[in-house]
PDB file as gemmi writes it, atoms N, CA and C in Angstrom:
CRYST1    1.000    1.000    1.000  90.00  90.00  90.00 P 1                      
ATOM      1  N   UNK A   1      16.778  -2.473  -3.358  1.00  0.00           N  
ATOM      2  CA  UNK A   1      17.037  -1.510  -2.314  1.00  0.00           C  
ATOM      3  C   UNK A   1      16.509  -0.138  -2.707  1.00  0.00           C  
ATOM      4  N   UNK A   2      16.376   0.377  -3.985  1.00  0.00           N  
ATOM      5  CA  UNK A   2      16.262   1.483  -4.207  1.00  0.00           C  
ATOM      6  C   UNK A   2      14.270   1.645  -4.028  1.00  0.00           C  
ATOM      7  N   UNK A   3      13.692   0.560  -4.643  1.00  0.00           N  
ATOM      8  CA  UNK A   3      12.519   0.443  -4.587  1.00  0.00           C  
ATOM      9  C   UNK A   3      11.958   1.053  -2.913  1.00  0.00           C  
ATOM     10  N   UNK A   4      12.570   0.640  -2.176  1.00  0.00           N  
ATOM     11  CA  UNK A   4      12.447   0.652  -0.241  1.00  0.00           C  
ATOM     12  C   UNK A   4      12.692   2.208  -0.269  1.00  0.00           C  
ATOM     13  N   UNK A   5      13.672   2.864  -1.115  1.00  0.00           N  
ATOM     14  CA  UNK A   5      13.837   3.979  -0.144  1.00  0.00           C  
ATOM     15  C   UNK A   5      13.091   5.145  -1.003  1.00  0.00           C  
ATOM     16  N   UNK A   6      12.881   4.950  -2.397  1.00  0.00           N  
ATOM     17  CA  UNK A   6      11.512   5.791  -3.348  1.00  0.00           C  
ATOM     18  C   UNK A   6      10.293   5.283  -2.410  1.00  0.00           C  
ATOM     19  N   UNK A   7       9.703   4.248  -1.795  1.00  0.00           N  
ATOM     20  CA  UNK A   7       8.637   3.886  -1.573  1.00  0.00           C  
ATOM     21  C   UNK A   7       8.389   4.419   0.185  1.00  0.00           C  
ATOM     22  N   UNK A   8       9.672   4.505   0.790  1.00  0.00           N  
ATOM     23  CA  UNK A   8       9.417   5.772   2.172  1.00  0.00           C  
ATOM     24  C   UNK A   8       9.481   6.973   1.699  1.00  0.00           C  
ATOM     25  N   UNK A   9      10.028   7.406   0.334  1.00  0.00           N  
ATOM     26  CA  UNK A   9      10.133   9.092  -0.086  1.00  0.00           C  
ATOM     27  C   UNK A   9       8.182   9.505  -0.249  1.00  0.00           C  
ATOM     28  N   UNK A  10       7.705   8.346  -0.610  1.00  0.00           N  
ATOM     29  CA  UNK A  10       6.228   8.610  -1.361  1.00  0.00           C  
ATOM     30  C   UNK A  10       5.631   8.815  -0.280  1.00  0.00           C  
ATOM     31  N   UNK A  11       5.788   7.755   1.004  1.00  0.00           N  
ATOM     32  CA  UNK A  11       4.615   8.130   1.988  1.00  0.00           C  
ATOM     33  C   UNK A  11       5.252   8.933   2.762  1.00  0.00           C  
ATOM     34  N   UNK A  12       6.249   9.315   3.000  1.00  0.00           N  
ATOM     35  CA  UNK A  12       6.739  10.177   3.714  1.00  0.00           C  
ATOM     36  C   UNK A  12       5.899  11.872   3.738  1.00  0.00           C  
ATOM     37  N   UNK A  13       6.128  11.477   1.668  1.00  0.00           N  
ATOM     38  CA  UNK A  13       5.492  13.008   1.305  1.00  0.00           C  
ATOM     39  C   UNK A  13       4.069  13.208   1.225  1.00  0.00           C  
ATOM     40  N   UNK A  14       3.277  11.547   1.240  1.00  0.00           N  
ATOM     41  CA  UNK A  14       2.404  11.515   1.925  1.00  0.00           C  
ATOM     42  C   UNK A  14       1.580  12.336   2.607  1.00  0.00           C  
ATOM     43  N   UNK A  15       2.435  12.184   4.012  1.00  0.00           N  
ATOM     44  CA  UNK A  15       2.117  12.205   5.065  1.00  0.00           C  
ATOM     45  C   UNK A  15       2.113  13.626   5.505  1.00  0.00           C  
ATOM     46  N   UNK A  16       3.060  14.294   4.444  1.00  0.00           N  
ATOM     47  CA  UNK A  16       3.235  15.683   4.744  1.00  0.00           C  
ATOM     48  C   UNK A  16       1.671  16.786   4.018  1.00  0.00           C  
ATOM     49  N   UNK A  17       0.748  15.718   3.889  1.00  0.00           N  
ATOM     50  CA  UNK A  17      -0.474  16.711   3.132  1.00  0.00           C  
ATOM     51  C   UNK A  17      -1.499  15.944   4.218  1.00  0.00           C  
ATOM     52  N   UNK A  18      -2.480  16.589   4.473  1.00  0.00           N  
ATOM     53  CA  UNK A  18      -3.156  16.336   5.948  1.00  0.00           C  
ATOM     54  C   UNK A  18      -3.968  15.620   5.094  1.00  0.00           C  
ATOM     55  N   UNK A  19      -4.319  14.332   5.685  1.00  0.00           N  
ATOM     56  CA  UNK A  19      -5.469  13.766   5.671  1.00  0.00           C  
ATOM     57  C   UNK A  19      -5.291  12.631   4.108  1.00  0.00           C  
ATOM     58  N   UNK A  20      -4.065  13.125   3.424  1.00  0.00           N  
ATOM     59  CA  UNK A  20      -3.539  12.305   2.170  1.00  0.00           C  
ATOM     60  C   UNK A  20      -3.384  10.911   2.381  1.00  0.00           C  
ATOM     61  N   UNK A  21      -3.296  10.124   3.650  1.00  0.00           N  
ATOM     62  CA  UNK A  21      -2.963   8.825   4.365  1.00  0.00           C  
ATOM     63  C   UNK A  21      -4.370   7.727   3.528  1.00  0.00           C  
ATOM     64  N   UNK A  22      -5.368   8.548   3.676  1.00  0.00           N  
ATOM     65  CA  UNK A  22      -6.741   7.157   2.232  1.00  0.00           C  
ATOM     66  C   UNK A  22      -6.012   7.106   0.979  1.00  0.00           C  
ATOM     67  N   UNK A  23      -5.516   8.042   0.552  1.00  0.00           N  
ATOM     68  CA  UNK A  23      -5.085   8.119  -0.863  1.00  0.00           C  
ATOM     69  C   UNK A  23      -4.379   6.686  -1.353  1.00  0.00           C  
ATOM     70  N   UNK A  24      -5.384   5.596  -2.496  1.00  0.00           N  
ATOM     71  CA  UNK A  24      -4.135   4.706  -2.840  1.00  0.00           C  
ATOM     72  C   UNK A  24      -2.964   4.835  -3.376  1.00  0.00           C  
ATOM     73  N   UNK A  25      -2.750   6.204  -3.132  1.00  0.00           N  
ATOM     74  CA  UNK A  25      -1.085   6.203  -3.845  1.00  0.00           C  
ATOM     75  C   UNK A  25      -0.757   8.038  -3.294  1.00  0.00           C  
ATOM     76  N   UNK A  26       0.403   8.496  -3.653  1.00  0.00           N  
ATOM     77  CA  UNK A  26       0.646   9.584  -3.336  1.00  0.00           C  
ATOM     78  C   UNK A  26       0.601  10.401  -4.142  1.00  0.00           C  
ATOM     79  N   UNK A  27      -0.182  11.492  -4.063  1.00  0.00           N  
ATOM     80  CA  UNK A  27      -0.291  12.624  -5.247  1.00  0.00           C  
ATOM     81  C   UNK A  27       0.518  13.484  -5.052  1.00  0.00           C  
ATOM     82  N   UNK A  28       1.398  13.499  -4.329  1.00  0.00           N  
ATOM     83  CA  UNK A  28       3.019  14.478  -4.473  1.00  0.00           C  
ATOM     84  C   UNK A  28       4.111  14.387  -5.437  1.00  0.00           C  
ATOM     85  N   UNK A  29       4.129  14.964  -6.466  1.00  0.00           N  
ATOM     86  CA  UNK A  29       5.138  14.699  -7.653  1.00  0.00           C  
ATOM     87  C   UNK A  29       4.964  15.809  -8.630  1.00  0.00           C  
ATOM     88  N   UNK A  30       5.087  15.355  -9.884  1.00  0.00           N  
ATOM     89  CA  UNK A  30       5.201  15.963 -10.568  1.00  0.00           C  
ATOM     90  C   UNK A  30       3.813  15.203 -11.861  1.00  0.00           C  
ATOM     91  N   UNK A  31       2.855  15.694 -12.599  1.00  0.00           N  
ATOM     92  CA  UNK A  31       1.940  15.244 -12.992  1.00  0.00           C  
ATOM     93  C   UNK A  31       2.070  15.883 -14.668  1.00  0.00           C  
ATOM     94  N   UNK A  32       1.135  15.075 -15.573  1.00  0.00           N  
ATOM     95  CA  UNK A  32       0.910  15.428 -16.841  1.00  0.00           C  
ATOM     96  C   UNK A  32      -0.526  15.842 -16.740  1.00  0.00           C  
ATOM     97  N   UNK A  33      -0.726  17.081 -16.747  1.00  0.00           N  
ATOM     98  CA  UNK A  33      -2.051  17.539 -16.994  1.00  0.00           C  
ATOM     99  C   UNK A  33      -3.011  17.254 -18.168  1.00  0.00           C  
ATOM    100  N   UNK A  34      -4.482  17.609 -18.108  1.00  0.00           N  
ATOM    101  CA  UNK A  34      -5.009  16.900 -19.094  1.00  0.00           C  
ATOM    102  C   UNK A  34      -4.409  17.511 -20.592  1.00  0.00           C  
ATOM    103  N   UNK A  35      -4.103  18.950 -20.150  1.00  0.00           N  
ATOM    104  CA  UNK A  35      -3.912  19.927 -21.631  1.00  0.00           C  
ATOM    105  C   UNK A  35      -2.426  19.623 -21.898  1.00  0.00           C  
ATOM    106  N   UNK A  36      -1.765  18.765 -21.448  1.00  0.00           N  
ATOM    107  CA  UNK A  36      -0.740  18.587 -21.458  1.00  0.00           C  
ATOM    108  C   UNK A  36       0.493  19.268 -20.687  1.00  0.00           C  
ATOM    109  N   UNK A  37       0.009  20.413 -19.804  1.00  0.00           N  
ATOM    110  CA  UNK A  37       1.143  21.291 -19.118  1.00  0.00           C  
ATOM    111  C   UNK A  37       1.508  20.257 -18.236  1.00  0.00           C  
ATOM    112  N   UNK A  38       2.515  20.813 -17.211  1.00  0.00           N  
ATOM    113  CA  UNK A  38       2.730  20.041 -16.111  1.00  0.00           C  
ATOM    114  C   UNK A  38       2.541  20.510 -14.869  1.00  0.00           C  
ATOM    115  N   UNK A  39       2.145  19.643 -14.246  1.00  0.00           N  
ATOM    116  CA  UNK A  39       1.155  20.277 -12.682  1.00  0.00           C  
ATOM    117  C   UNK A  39       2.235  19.336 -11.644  1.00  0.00           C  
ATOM    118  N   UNK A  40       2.109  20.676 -10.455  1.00  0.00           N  
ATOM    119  CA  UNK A  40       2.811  19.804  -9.752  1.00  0.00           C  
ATOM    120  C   UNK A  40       1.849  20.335  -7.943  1.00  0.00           C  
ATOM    121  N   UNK A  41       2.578  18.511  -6.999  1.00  0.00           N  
ATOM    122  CA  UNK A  41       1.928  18.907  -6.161  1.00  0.00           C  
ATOM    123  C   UNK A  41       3.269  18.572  -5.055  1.00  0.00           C  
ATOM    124  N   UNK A  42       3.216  19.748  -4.128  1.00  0.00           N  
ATOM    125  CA  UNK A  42       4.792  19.437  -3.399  1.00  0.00           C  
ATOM    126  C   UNK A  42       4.556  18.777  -2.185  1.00  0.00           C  
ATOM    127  N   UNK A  43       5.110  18.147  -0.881  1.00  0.00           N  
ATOM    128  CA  UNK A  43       5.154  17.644  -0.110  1.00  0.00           C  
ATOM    129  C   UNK A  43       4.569  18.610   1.155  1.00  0.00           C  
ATOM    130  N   UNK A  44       4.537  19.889   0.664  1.00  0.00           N  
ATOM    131  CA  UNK A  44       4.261  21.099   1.596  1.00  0.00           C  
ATOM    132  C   UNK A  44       2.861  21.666   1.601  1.00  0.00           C  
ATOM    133  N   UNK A  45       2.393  21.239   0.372  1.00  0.00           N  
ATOM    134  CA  UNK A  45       0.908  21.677   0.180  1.00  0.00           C  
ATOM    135  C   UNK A  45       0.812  22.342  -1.259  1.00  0.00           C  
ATOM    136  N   UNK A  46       2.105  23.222  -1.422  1.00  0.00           N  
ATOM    137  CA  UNK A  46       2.227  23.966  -2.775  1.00  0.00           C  
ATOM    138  C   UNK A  46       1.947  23.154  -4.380  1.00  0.00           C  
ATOM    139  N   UNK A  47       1.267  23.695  -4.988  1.00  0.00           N  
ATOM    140  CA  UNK A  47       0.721  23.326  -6.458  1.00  0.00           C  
ATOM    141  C   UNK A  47       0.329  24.362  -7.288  1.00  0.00           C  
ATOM    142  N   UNK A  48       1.047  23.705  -8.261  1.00  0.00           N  
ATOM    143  CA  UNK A  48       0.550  24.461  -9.684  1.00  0.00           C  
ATOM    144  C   UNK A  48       0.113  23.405 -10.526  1.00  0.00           C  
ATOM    145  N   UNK A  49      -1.425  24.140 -11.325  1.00  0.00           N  
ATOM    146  CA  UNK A  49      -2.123  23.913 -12.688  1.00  0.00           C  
ATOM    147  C   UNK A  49      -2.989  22.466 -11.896  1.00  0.00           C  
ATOM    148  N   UNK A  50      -3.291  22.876 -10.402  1.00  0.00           N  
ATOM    149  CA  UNK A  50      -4.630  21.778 -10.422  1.00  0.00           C  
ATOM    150  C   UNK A  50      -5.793  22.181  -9.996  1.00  0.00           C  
ATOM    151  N   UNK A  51      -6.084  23.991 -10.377  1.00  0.00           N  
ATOM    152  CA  UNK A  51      -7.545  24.314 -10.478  1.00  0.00           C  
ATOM    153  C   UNK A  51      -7.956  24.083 -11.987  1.00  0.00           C  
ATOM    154  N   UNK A  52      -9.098  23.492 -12.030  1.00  0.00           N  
ATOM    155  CA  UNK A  52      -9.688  23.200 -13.383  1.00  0.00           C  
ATOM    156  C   UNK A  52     -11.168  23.559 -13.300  1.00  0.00           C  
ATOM    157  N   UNK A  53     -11.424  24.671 -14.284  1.00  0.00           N  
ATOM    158  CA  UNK A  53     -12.907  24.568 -14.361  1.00  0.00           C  
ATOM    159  C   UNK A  53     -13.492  24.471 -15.578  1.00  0.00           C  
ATOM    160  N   UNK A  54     -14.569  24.011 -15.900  1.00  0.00           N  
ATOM    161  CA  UNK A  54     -15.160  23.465 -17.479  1.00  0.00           C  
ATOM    162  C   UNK A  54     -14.121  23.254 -18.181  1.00  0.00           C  
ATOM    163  N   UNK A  55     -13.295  22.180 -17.144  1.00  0.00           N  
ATOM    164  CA  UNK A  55     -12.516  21.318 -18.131  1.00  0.00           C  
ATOM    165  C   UNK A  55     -11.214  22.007 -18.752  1.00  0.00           C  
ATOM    166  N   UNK A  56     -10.520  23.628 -17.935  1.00  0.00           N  
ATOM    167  CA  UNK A  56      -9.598  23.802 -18.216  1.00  0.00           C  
ATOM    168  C   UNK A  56      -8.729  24.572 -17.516  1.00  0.00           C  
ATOM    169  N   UNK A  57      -7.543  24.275 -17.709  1.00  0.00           N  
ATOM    170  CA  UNK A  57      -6.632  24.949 -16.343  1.00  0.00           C  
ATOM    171  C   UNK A  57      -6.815  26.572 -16.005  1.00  0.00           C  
ATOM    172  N   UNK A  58      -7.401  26.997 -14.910  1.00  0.00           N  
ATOM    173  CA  UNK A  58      -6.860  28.436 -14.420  1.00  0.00           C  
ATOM    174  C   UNK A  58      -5.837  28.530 -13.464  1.00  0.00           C  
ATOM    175  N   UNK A  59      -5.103  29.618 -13.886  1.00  0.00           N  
ATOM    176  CA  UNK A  59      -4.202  30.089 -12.747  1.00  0.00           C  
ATOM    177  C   UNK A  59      -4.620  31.768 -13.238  1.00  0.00           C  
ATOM    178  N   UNK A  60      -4.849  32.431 -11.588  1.00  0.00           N  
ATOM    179  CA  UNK A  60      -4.792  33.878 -11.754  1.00  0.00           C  
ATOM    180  C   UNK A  60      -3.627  34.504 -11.315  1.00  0.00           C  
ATOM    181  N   UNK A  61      -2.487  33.474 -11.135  1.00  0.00           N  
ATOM    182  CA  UNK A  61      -1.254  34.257 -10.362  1.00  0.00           C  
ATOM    183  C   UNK A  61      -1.664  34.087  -8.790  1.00  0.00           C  
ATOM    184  N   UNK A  62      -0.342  33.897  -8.101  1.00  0.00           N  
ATOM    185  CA  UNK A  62      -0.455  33.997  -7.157  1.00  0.00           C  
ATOM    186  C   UNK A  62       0.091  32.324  -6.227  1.00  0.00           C  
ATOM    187  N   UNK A  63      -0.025  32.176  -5.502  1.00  0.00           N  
ATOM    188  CA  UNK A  63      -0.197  31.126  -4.694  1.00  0.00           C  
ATOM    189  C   UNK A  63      -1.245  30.256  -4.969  1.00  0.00           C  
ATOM    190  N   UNK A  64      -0.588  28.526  -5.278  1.00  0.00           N  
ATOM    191  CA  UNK A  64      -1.753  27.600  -5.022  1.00  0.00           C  
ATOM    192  C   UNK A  64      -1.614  26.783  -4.028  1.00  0.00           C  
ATOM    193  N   UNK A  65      -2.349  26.158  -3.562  1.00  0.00           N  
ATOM    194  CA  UNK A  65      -2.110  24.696  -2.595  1.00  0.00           C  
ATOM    195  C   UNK A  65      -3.310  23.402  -2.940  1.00  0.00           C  
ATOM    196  N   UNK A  66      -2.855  22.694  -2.571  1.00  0.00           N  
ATOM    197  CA  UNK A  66      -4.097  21.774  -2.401  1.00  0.00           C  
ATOM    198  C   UNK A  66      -3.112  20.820  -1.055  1.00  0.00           C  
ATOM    199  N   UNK A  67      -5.102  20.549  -0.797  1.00  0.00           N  
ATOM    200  CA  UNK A  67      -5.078  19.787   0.406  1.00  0.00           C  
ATOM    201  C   UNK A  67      -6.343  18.497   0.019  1.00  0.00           C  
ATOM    202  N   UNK A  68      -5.962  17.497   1.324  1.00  0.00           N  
ATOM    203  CA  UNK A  68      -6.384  16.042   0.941  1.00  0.00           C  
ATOM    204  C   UNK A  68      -7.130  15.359   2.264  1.00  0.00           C  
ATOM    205  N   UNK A  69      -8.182  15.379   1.858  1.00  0.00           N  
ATOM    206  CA  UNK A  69      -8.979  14.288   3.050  1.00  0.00           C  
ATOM    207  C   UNK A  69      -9.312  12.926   2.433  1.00  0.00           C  
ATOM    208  N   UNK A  70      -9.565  12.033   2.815  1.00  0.00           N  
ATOM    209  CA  UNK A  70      -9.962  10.683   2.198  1.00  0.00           C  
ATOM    210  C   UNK A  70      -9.640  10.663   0.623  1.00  0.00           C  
ATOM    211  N   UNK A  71     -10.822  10.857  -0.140  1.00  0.00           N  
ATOM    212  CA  UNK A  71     -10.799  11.280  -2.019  1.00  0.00           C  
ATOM    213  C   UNK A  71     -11.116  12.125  -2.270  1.00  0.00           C  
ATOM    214  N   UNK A  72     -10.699  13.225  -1.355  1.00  0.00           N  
ATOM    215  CA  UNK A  72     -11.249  14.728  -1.679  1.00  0.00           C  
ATOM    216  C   UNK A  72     -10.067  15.354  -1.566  1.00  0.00           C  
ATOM    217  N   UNK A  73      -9.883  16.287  -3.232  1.00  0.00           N  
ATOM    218  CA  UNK A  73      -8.757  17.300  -2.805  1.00  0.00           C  
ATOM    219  C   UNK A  73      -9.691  18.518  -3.306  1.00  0.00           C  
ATOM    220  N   UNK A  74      -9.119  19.394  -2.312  1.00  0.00           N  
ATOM    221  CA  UNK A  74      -9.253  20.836  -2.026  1.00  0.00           C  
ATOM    222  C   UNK A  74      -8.107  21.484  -2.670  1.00  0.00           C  
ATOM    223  N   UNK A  75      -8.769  22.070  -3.550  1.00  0.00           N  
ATOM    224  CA  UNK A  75      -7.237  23.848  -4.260  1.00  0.00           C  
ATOM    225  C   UNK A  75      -7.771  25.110  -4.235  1.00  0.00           C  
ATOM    226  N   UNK A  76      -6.979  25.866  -3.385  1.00  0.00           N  
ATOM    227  CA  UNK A  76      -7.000  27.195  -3.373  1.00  0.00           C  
ATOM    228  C   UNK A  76      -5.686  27.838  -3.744  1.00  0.00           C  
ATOM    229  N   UNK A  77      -6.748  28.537  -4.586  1.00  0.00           N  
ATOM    230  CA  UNK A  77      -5.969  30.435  -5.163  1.00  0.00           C  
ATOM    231  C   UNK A  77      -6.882  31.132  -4.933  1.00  0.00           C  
ATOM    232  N   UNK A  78      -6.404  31.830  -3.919  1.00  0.00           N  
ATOM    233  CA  UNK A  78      -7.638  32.719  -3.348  1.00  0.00           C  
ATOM    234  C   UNK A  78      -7.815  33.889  -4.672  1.00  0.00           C  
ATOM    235  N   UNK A  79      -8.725  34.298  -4.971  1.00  0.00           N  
ATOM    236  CA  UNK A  79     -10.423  34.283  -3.939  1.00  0.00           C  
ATOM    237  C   UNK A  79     -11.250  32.864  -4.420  1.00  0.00           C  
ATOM    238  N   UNK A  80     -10.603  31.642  -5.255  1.00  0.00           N  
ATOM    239  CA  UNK A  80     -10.846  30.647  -5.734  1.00  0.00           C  
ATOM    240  C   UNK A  80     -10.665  29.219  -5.234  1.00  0.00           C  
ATOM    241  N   UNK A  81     -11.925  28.679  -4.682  1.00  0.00           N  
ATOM    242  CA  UNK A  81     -11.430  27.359  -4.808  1.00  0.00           C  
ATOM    243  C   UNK A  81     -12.069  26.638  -4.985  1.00  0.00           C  
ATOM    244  N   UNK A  82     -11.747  24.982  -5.019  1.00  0.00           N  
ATOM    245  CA  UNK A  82     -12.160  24.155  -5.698  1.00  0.00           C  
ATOM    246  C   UNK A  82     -12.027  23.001  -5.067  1.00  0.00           C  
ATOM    247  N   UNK A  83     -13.093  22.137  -4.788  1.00  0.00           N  
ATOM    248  CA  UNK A  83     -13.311  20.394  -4.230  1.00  0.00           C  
ATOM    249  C   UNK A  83     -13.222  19.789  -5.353  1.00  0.00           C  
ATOM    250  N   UNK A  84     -12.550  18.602  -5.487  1.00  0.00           N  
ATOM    251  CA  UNK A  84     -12.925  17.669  -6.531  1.00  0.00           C  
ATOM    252  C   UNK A  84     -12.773  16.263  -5.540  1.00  0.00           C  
ATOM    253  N   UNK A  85     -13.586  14.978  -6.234  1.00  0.00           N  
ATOM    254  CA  UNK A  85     -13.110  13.957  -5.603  1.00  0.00           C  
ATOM    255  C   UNK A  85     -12.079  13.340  -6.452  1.00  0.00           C  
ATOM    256  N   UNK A  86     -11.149  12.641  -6.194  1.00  0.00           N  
ATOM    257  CA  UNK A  86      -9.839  12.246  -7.105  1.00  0.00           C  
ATOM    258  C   UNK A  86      -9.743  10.602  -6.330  1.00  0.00           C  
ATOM    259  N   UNK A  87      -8.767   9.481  -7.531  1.00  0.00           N  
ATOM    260  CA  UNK A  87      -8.768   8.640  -7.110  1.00  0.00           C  
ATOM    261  C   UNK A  87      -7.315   8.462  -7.736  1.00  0.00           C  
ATOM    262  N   UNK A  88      -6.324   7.556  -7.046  1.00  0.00           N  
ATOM    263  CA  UNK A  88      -4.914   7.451  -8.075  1.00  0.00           C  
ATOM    264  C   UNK A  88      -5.026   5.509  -8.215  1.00  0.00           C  
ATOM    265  N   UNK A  89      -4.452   5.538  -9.329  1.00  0.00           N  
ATOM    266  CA  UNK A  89      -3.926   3.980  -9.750  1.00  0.00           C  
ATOM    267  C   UNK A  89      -2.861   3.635 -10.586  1.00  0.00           C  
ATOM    268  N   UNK A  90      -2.313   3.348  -9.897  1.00  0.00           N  
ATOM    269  CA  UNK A  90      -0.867   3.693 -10.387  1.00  0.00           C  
ATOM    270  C   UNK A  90       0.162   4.943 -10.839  1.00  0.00           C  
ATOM    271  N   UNK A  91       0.007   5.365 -11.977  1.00  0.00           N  
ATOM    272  CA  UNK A  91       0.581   6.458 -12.621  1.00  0.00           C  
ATOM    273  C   UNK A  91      -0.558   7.353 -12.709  1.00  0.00           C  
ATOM    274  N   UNK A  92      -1.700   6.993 -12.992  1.00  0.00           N  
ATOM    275  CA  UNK A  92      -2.892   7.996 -12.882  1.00  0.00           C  
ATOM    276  C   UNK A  92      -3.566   8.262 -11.923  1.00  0.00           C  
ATOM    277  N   UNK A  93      -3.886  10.120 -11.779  1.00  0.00           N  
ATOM    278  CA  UNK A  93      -4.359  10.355 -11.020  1.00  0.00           C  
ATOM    279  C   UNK A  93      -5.884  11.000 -11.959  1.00  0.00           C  
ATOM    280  N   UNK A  94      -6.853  10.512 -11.265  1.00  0.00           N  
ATOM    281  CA  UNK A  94      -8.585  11.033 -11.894  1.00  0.00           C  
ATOM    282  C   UNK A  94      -9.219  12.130 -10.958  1.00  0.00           C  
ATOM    283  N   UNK A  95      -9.552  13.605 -11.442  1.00  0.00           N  
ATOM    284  CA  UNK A  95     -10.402  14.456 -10.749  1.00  0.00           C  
ATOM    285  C   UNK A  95     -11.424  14.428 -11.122  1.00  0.00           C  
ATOM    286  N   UNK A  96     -12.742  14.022 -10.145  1.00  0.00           N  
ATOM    287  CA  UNK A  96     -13.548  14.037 -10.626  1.00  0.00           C  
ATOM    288  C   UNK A  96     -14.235  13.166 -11.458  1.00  0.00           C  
ATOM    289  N   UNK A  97     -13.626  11.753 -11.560  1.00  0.00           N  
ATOM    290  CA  UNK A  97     -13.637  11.006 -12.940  1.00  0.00           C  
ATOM    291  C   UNK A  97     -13.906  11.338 -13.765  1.00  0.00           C  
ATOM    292  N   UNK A  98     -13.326  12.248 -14.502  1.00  0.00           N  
ATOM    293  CA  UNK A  98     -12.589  12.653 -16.063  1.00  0.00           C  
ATOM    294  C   UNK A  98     -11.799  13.411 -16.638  1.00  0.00           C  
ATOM    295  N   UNK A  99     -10.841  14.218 -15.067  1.00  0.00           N  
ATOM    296  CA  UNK A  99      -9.255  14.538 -15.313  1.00  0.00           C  
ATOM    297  C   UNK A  99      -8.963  13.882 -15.397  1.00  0.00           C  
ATOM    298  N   UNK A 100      -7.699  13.468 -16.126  1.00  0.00           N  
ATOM    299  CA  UNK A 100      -6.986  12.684 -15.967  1.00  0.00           C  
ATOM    300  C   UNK A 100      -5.222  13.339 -16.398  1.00  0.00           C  
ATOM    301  N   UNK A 101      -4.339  13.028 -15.039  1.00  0.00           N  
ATOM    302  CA  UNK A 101      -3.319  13.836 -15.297  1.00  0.00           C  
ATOM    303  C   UNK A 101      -2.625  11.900 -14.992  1.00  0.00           C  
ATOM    304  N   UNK A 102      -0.891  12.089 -15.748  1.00  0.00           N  
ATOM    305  CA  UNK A 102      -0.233  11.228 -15.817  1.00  0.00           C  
ATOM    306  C   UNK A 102       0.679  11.688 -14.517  1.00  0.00           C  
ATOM    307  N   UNK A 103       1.532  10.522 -14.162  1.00  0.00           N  
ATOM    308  CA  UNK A 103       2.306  11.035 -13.352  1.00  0.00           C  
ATOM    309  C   UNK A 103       3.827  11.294 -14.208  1.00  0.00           C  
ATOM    310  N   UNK A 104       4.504  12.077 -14.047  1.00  0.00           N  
ATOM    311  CA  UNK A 104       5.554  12.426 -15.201  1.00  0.00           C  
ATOM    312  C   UNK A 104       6.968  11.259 -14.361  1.00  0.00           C  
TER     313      UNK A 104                                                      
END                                                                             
């Protein structure tokens, strides 16, 4: 029973990131980044620690989000942003094929 009602919490939160519905799995949670911090992505759009460039986390302060079409996520911190294509399997989620964040 519990499996049924974690498994409507996932697509639920899903569903709450536009276009997240291709995704084989839901990237709303809580994640192990590659450097080891923890990144998170909320049901609302809000995220921290999933701009990455040459392979390492920026944050300039401020507001992040990411958003989701098919295998494309989009993160903005303005004046910054960033496309990557991402794929999930199981517990892992891949940016780009060769992030690799865990799911915590």
């Amino acid at each position: 029973m519990k499996r049924a009602v974690v498994g409507v919490v996932l697509v639920a939160g899903c569903l709450g990131l536009a276009g997240c519905s291709g995704a084989s799995g839901s990237p709303v949670g809580v994640w192990v980044a590659p450097d080891g911090t923890s990144a998170t992505i909320d049901e609302n759009g809000a995220c921290t620690n999933m701009y990455w460039t040459q392979g390492q986390s920026l944050d300039i302060g401020g507001g992040m989000t990411c958003s989701f079409s098919g295998d494309t996520l989009v993160v903005n911190q303005p004046p910054n942003t960033a496309t990557y294509s991402y794929s999930i399997d199981g517990d892992t989620m891949t940016l780009n094929g060769s992030l690799v964040f865990t799911r915590q």
